[in-house]
N, C-alpha and C positions, 0 to 999 in steps of 0.2 A: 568370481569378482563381478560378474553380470553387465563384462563390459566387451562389446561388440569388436568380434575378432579380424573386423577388415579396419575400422578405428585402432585397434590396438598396434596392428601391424602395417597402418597406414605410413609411408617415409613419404613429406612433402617433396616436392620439386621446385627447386629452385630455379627461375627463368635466368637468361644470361644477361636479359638486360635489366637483372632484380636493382640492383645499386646504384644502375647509372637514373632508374627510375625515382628509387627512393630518394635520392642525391635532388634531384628536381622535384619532388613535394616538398624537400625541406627549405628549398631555397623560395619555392612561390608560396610556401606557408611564412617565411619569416617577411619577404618584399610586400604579401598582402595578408595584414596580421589579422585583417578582419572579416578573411573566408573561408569557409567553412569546406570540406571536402570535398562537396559536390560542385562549388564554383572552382575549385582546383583540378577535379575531374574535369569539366569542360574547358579549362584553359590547357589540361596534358591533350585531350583531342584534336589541338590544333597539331599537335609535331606525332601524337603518338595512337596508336588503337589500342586502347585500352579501356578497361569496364570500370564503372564506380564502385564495382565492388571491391575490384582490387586498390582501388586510390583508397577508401575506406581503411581496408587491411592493413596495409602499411601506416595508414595515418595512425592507426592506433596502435601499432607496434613501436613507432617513434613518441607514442607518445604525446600526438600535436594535438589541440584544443585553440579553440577562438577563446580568448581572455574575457571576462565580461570589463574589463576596465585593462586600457591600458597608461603610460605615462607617456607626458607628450614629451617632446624631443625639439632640441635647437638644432637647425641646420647652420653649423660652424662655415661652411663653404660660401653660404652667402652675406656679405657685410652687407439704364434708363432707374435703378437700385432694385431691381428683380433677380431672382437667381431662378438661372438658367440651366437645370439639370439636365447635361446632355452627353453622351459618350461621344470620342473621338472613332470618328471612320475611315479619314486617310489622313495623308498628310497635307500639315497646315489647316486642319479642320478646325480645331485647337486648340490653343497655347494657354499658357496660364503660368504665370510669374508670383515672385513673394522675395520677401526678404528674410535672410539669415543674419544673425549678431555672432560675436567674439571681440576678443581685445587683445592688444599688444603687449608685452610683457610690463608694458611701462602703464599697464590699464587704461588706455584710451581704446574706446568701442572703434568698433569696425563694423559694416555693413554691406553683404554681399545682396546684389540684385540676380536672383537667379530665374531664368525663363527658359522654359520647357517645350515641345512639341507633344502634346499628350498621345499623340498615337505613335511616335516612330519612339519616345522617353527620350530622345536627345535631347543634349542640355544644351540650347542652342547660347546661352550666354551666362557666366556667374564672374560677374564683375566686382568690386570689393573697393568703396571706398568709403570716406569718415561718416558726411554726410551724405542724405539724398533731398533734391528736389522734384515735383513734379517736369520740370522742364528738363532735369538730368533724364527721367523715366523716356520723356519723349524722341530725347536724341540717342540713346541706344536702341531704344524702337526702330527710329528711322533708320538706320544703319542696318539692323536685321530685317525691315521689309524690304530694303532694297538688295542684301545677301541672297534672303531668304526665298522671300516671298510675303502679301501679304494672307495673316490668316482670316478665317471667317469670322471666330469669336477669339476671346479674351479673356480666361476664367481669373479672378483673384479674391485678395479678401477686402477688408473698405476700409482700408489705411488710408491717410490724409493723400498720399503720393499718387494711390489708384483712382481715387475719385474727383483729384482736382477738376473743373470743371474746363479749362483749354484742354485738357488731356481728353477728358471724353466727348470733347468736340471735335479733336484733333481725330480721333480713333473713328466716329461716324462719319466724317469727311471720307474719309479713307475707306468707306466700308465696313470697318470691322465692329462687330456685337460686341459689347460687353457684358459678361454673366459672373455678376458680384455676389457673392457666398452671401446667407443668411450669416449676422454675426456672431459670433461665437458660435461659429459653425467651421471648426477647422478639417471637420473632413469631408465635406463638398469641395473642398481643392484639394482630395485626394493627394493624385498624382504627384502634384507640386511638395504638398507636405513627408510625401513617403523620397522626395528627393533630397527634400532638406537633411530628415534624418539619414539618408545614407551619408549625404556631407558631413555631416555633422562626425558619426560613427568612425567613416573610414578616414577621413581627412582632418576635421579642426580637432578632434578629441587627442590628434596623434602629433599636431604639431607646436610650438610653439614662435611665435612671430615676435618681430624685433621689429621690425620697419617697413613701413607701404611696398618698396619693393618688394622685398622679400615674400609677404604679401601676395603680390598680385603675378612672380613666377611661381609661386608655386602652386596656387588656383587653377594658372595653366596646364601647367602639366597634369593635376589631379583630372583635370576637366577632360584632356587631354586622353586619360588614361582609361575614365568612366567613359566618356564615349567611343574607343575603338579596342578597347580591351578587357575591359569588365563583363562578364557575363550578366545577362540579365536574364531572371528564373521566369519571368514571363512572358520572353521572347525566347524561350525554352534553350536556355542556357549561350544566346548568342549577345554579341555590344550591342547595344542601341544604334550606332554609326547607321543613315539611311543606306549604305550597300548592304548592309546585313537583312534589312526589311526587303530591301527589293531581290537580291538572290532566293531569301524564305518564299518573297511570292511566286 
């Protein structure tokens, strides 16, 4: 039969904590429908030793796959014009913000203001309301330099809201650079754009909204959950959350 007599006569081994394991990918495969094996391996590391070969194994013994589309779902429970190429080196070197769209079941837009730490990827704010003004931009600013800290630069793209000009007088007062994308240039704001789509992906694709509240707890929690519990694959499978930066250094 020309088939290899230690395979043939191979009897696997079943570990004793085969089940209580697989029992736990199927549940952080279904709580996070939009990770893939190896973001599931590094969330079983936090409770368990175990290799991604074997998270692999079982993932495909059960069967599990990341969807390419899933359905969203009602939560019933709740009623100087230069571009400035430049990496980020530590933290607060910088930040760079943008705006995300969706709408409420009743089709009125929504708009999330989301800003970034480009070196630690904390999401340091994604706030979510109808409109925006330049002077909305500047007083969640100022609440985050004074959380925060302020940073060096500024990265964005040259929407009405980023360019107003008290904004970026307000931002040179204050020290900070600002480095405006070439337009139609959305991947000079990198970072900022690869945040939007993971929102997008794991969060608005999966939910469906009824009303501002609703809204804006459940941005929390998502926000909440990307930054002290989502792996992030370029922080080599650790949250963004700045203890996770500072323990890696």
């Amino acid at each position: 039969m020309n088939v290899c007599r230690n395979s043939l006569r191979y009897i696997p081994l079943i570990r004793s904590d085969e089940d209580r394991i697989t029992a736990r990918i199927i549940e952080l495969a279904t709580n996070y429908g939009r990770y893939g094996y190896r973001r599931v391996a590094a969330m079983l590391r936090c409770d368990y030793v175990i290799n991604h070969k074997r998270v692999e194994r079982i993932w495909r013994e059960q069967g599990l796959k990341v969807p390419k589309k899933q359905p969203k779902r009602r939560r019933l429970w709740l009623n100087d014009g230069s571009c400035i190429r430049l990496r980020p080196e530590y933290r607060n070197h910088v930040w760079s913000y943008d705006f995300v769209e969706d709408r409420l079941r009743n089709g009125r837009k929504i708009r999330w203001l989301n800003i970034i730490d480009e070196y630690t990827r904390e999401c340091l704010a994604s706030i979510p309301r109808r409109h925006w003004k330049h002077t909305d931009v500047i007083a969640v600013l100022a609440d985050l330099f004074i959380m925060k800290g302020v940073p060096g630069y500024i990265r964005s793209d040259n929407g009405t809201e980023f360019t107003a000009n008290k904004l970026r007088e307000w931002l040179k007062n204050l020290g900070v650079a600002t480095a405006y994308i070439e337009p139609g240039s959305p991947w000079e704001n990198g970072y900022c754009e690869s945040f939007n789509s993971k929102m997008r992906d794991e969060f608005l694709n999966r939910e469906l909204f009824d009303t501002m509240f609703e809204v804006d707890v459940l941005t929390k929690l998502w926000v909440n959950e990307y930054n002290t519990v989502r792996p992030h694959s370029s922080l080599g499978y650790r949250p963004p959350a700045p203890q996770a930066i500072l323990t890696a250094a």
